[in-house]
C-alpha positions as a printed Julia matrix, in Angstrom:
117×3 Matrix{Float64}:
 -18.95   18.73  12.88
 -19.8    15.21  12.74
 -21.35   13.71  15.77
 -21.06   10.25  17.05
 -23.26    7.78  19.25
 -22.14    4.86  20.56
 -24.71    1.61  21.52
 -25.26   -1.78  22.55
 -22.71   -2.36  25.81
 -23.9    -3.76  28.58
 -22.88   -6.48  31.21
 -22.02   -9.98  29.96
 -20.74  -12.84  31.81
 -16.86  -14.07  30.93
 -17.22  -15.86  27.28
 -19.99  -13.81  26.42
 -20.76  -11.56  23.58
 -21.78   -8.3   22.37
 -21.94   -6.61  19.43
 -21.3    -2.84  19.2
 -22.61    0.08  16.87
 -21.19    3.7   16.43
 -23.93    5.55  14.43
 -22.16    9.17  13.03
 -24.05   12.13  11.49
 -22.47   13.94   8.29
 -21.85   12.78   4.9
 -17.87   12.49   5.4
 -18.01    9.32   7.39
 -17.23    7.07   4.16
 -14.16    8.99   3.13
 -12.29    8.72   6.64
 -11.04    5.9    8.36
 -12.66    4.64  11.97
 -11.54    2.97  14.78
 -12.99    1.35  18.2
 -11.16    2.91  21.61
 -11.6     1.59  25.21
 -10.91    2.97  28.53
 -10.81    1.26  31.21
 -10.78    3.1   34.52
  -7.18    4.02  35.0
  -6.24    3.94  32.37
  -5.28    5.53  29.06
  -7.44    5.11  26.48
  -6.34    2.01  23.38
  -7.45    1.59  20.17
  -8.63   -1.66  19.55
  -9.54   -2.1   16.39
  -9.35    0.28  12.97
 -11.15   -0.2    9.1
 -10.2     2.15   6.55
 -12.26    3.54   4.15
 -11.38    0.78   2.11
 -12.52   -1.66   4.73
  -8.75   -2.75   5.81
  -8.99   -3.84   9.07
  -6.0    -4.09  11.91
  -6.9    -5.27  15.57
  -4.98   -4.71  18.76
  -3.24   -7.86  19.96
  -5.18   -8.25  22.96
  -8.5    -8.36  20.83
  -6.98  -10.41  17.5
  -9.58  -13.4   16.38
 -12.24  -12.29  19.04
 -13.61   -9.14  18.22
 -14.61   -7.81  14.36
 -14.71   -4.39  12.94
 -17.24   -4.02  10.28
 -18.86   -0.87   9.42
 -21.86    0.32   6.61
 -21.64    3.22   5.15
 -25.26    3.69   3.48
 -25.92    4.0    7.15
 -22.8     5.73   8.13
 -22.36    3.54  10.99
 -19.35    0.95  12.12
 -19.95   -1.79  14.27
 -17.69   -3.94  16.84
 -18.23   -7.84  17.34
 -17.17   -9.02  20.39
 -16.79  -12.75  21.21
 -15.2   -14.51  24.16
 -14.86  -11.54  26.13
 -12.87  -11.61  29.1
 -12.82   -9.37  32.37
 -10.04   -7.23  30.89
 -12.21   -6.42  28.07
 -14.63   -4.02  31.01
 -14.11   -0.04  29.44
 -16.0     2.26  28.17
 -16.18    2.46  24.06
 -15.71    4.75  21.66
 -15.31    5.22  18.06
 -14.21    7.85  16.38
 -11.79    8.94  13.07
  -8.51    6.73  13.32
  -5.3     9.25  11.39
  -1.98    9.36  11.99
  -2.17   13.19  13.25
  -4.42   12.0   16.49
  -6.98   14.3   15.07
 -10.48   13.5   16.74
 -14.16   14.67  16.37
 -15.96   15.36  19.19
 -15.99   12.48  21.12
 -19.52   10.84  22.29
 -20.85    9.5   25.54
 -19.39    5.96  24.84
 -20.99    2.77  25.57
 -19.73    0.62  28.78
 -18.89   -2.83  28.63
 -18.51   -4.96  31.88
 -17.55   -8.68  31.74
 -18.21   -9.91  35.29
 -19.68  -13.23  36.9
């Protein structure tokens, strides 16, 4: 079972940036494709942004041209730039597998991200 840790959120003023990492034990990391999730409290959770194993890369309107999905896999570990964040960016973050079939590993503690004054 792969397991996942999520770092690197913390509060950041409107405009502000952070930069995200997912670190995930096991050696199938490479082979599958990842995504970023929020949820916000309230509501459901989104996925914001995905990168197959081939590094193709598709963002969530709300998060198009600010935020960038990268990820390493020598260190089997996908990270999330976020620029210009606004106040409707505040969730907590996951990563996780990204498949059609909504199939998920066990989910880890997720990393919050407020964007407040």
């Amino acid at each position: 079972q792969v397991q996942l840790a999520e770092s690197g959120g913390g509060l950041v003023q409107p405009g502000g940036s952070l930069r995200l990492s997912c670190a995930a034990s096991g050696s199938i990391f490479s082979s599958n494709d990842m995504g970023w999730y929020r949820q916000a409290p309230g509501k459901q959770r989104e996925l914001v942004a995905t990168i197959s194993s081939r590094s193709n890369i598709v963002y969530a309107d709300s998060v198009r041209g600010r935020f960038t999905i990268s990820r390493d896999n020598a260190k089997n570990t996908v990270y999330l730039q976020m620029n210009s964040l606004k106040p409707e960016d505040t969730a907590v973050y996951y990563c996780n597998r990204n498949n059609p079939y909504n199939v998920f590993w066990s989910w880890g503690q997720g990393t919050q991200v407020t964007v407040s004054l």
